[in-house]
C-alpha positions in Angstrom: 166.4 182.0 -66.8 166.3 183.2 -63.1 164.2 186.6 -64.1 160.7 186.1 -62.8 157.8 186.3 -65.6 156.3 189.7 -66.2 152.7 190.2 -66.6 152.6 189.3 -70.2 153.7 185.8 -69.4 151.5 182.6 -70.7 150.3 181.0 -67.7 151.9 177.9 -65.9 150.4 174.4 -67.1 148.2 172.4 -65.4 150.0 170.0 -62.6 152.1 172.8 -61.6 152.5 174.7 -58.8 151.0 177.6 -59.8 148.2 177.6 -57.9 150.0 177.8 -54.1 151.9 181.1 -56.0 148.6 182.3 -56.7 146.7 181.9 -52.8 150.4 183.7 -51.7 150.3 186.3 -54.1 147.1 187.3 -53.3 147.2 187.4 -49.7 150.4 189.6 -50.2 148.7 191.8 -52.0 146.0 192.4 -49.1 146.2 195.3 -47.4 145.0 194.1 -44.1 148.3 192.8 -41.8 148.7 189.3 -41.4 147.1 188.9 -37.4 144.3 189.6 -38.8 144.7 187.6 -41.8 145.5 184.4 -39.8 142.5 185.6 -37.5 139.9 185.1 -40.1 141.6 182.1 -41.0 141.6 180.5 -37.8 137.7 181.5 -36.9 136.7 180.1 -40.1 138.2 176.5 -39.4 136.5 176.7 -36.6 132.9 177.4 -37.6 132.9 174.7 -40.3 134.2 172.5 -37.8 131.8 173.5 -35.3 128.9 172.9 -37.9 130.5 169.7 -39.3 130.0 168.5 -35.5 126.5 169.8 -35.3 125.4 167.6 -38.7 127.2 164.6 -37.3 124.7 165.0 -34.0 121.6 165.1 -35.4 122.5 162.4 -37.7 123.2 160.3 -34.7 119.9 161.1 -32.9 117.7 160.5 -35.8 119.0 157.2 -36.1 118.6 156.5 -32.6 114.9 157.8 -32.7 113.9 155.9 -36.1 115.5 152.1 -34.2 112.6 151.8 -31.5 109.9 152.7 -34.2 111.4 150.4 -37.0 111.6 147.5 -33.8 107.8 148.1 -32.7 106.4 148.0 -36.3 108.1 144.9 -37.3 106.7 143.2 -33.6 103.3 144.1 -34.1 103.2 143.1 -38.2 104.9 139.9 -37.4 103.2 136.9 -36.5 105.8 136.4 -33.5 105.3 139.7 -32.6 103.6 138.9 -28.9 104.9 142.1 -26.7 102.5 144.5 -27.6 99.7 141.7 -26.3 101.9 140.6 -23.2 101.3 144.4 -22.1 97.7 145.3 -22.2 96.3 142.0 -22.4 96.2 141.9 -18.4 94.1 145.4 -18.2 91.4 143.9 -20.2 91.1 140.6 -18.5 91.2 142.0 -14.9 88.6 145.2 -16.1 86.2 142.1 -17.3 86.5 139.8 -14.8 87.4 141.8 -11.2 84.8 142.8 -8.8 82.3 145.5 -9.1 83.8 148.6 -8.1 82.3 151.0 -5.4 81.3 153.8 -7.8 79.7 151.6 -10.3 76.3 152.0 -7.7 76.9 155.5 -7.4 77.5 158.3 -4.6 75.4 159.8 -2.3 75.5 163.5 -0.7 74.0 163.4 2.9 74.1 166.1 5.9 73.4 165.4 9.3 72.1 167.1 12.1 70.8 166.8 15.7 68.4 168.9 17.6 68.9 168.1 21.3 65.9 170.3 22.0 63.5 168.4 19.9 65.5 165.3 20.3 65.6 164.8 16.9 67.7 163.9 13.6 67.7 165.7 10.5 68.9 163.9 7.7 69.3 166.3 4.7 69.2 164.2 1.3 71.5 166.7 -1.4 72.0 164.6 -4.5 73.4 161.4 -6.0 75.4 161.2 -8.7 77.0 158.3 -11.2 73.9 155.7 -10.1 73.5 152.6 -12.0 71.6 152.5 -14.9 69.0 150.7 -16.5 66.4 149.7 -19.0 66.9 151.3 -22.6 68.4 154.3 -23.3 70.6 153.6 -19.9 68.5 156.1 -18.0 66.9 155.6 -14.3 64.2 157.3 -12.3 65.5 157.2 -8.9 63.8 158.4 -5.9 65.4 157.6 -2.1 63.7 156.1 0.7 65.4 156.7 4.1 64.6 154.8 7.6 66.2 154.6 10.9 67.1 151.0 12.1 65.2 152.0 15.8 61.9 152.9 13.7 60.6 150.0 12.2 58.0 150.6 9.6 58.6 154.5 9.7 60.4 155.7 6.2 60.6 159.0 4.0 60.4 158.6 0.4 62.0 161.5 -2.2 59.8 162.0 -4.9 60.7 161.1 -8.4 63.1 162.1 -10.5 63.1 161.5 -14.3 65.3 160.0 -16.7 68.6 161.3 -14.7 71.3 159.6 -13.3 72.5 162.1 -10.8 69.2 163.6 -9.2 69.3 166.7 -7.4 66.9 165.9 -4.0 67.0 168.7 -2.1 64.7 167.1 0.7 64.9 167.1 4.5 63.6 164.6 6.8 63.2 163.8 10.2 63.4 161.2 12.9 62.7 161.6 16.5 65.3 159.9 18.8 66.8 160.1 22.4 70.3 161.2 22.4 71.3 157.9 24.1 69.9 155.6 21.4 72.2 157.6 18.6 74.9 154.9 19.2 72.6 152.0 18.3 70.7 153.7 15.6 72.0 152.5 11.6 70.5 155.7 9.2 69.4 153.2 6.2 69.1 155.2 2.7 68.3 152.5 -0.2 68.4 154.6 -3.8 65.3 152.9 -6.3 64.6 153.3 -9.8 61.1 153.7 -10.5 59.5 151.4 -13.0 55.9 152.1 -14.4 53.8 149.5 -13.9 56.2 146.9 -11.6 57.9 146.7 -8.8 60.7 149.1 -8.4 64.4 148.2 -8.9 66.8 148.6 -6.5 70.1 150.8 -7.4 72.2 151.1 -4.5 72.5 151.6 -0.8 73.8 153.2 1.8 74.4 151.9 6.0 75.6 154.9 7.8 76.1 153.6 11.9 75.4 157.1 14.0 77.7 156.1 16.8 80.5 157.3 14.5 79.0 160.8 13.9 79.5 163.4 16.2 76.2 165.0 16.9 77.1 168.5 18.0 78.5 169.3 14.3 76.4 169.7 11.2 77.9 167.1 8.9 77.7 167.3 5.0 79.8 164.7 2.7 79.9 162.0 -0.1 79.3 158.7 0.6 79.8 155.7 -1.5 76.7 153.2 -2.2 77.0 149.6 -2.1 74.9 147.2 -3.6 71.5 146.5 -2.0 71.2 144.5 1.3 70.2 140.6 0.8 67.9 141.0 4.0 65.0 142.9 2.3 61.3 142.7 3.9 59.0 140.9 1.9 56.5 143.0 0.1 52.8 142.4 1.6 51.8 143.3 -2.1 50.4 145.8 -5.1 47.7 147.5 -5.7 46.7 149.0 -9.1 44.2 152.0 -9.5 43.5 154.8 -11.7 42.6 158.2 -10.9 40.5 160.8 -12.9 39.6 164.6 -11.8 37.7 167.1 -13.5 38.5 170.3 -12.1 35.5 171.9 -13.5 33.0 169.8 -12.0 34.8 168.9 -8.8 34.8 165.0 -9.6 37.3 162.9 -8.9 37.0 159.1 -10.2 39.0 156.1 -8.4 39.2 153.4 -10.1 40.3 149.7 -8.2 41.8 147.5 -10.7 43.5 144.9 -9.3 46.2 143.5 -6.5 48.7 140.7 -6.5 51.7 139.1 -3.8 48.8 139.2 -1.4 49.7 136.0 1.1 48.2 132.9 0.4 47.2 132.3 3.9 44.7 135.7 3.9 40.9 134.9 2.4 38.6 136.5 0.8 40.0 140.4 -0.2 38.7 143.4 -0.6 39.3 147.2 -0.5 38.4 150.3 1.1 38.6 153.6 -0.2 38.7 156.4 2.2 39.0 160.5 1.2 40.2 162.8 4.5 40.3 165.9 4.6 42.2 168.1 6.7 43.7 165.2 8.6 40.2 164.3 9.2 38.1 161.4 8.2 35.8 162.6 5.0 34.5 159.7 3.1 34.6 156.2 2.6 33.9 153.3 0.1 35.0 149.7 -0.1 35.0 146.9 -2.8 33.2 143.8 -2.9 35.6 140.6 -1.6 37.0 138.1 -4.2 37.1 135.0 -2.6 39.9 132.2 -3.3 42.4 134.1 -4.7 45.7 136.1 -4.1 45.6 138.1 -6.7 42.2 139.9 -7.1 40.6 141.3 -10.1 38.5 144.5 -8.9 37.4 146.9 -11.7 35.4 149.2 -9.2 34.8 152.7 -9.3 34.3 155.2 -7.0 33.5 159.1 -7.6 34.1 161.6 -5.0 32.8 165.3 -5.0 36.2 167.6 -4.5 36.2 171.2 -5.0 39.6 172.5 -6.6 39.9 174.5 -3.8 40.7 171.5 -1.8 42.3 169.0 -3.8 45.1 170.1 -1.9 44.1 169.1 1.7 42.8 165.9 0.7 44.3 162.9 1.4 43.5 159.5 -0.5 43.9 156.1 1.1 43.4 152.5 0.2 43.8 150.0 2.1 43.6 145.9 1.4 41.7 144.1 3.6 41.3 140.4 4.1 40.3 137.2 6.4 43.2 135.8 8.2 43.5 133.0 10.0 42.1 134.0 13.3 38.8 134.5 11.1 38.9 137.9 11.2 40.0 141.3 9.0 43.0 142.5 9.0 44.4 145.2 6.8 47.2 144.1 4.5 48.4 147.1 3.9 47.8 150.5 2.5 48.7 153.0 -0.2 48.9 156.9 0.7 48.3 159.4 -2.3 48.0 163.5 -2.1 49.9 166.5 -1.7 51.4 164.5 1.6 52.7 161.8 -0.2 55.7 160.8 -1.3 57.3 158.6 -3.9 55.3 157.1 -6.5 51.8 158.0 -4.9 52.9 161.8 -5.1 53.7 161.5 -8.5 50.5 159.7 -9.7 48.6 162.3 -7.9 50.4 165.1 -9.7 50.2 163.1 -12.9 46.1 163.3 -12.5 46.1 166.3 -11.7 48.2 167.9 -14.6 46.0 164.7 -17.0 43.1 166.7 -16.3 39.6 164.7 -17.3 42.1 162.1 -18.3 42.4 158.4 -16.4 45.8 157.7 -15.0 46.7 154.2 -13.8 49.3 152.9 -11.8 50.3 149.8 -9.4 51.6 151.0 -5.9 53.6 148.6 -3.1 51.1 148.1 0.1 52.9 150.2 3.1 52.5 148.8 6.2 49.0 150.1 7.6 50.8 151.7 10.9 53.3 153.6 9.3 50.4 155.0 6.7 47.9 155.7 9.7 51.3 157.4 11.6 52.5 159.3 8.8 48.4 160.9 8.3 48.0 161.4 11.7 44.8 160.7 12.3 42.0 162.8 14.0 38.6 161.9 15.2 36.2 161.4 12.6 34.4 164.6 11.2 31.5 165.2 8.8 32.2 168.5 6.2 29.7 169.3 4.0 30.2 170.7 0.7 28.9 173.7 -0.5 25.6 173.6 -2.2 24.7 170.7 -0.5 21.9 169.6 1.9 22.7 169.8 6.0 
């Protein structure tokens, strides 16, 4: 009875403790000692330990991660659910109803510069950018129009640019101005959108006191424009013409359609028509008057004998007459067009001139007749002759 079995024995029945014997007998017959035995032992626990940790973790954090989703999409499908409103409601309601931001009329890039020699101010219009838009498509045709506060009536105009909101100007104007008047001076630059056939539309501007810049350093920076100013001359009126030259025959046709905003207290308008040449005094034609109205219907053409040579050095200028109340003329103002001009008038003489043979209409704001007559510089008058004609 107390022999153990031999290794012919049946084996032990289930529910025994045969199985203990077995794990024993087996790790006597190892041949490694038993350090190293209980060493693999012990290193084994604790990995599957270590890794039984590890799943417990991540179980933990995905549950955490999964509560604040589960939360937010039973709030927003829920008719109570009013957080998600509570939040950005505020943004929209103050986006819509605050004030007009700054850089909703756009920014302005302006250097500065005085010449103590000359006694001067140059005022170096770079670009705009982010100007307002309008009409369809969201587009604008800006030009600038610059004046000092101590010049009344005396203003530079940019030309044209079109269908951009952040024109690149690139011009340089000046204004003449004792050193001592810099600290009362205001440098006025109003940005306008051009608009064929109507008035143009203000877009932003800009009220830059001098007796904050220094005038011994060149200064070049942004500024921010602010909406236009309420005080605003009144316009003295329009004028609508049409131009025509045929380079090949040296003719050029001006047409004078119309006028309106004249003053009711002026009587009986009319317009004169006047080619120079040279800064001299060439040729001249006027309308007949049209009596009892403000707004005069013309239709009057006028041709003019200009070699292509000299389109260049001619100047065109029309000014509105009319009887005031001292019963006498006065001009009402005038419109400048030719290579000097700027604006509007610059582009409606380039338009004729790359229309050739074509008619090319336009209405024009009257200028004050002193600051046209100042910006021509006018000579004493001069007869030229053209070639092939009689002396």
């Amino acid at each position: 009875m107390g022999h153990p079995l031999g290794p012919h024995s049946a084996p032990a029945p289930a529910g025994t403790t045969a199985i203990p014997g077995l794990i024993v007998d087996l790790i006597t017959r190892l041949p490694w000692p038993r350090w190293a035995i209980i060493a693999i032992a012990v290193a084994a626990g604790v990995l599957m330990v270590s890794c039984l940790l590890c799943a417990v973790c991540c179980c933990c954090r995905h549950g955490h991660r999964k509560k604040p989703r589960d939360r937010e999409a039973v709030g927003l499908g829920s008719p109570q659910g009013t957080t998600s409103t509570h939040l950005v409601q505020p943004d929209v309601v103050t986006s819509e109803t605050g004030p007009e931001d700054a850089q909703h009329w756009g920014r302005l890039q302006l250097s500065l510069e005085y010449d103590f020699s000359r006694q001067e101010i140059k005022v170096g219009l770079k670009q705009a950018a982010d100007l307002r838009a309008y009409g369809p498509g969201g587009t604008a045709d800006p030009y600038a129009r610059v004046s000092l506060s101590t010049q009344a009536g005396h203003s530079h105009e940019t030309r044209v640019h079109r269908g951009t909101l952040c024109p690149m100007f690139q011009e340089t104007c000046c204004f003449h101005i004792l050193q001592e008047e810099l600290a009362g001076a205001t440098l006025q630059v109003r940005v306008l959108g051009s608009k064929r056939f109507s008035v143009p539309k203000p877009l932003g501007e800009l009220s830059l006191p001098l007796g904050a810049v220094d005038p011994q350093h060149v200064l070049e920076q942004w500024y921010q424009l602010g909406p236009p100013g309420a005080v605003e001359p009144e316009p003295s009126g329009e004028l609508c013409l049409s131009l025509r030259y045929v380079p090949s025959s040296g003719r050029m046709t001006v047409v004078v359609l119309e006028a309106r905003g004249l003053s009711p207290g002026l009587a009986d308008p009319y317009v004169k028509v006047q080619l120079m040449l040279n800064q001299r005094k060439w040729r001249k034609r006027k309308t007949s008057a049209r009596k009892g109205t403000a707004s005069p219907y013309f239709n009057e053409a006028f041709t003019f004998l200009v070699p292509f040579s000299q389109i260049q050095s001619v100047d065109l200028v029309l000014a509105v007459w009319a009887w005031g109340p001292q019963f006498r003329a006065e001009p009402v103002g005038k419109v400048l067009l030719g290579a000097r001009a700027s604006g509007q008038p610059l582009q409606h003489w380039a338009g004729m001139l790359a229309h050739a043979r074509r008619p090319v209409a336009r209405w024009h704001p009257l200028r004050p007749a002193r600051e046209v007559d100042r910006a021509l510089g006018l000579k004493p008058h001069l007869h030229l002759t053209l070639p092939g004609s009689r002396h």
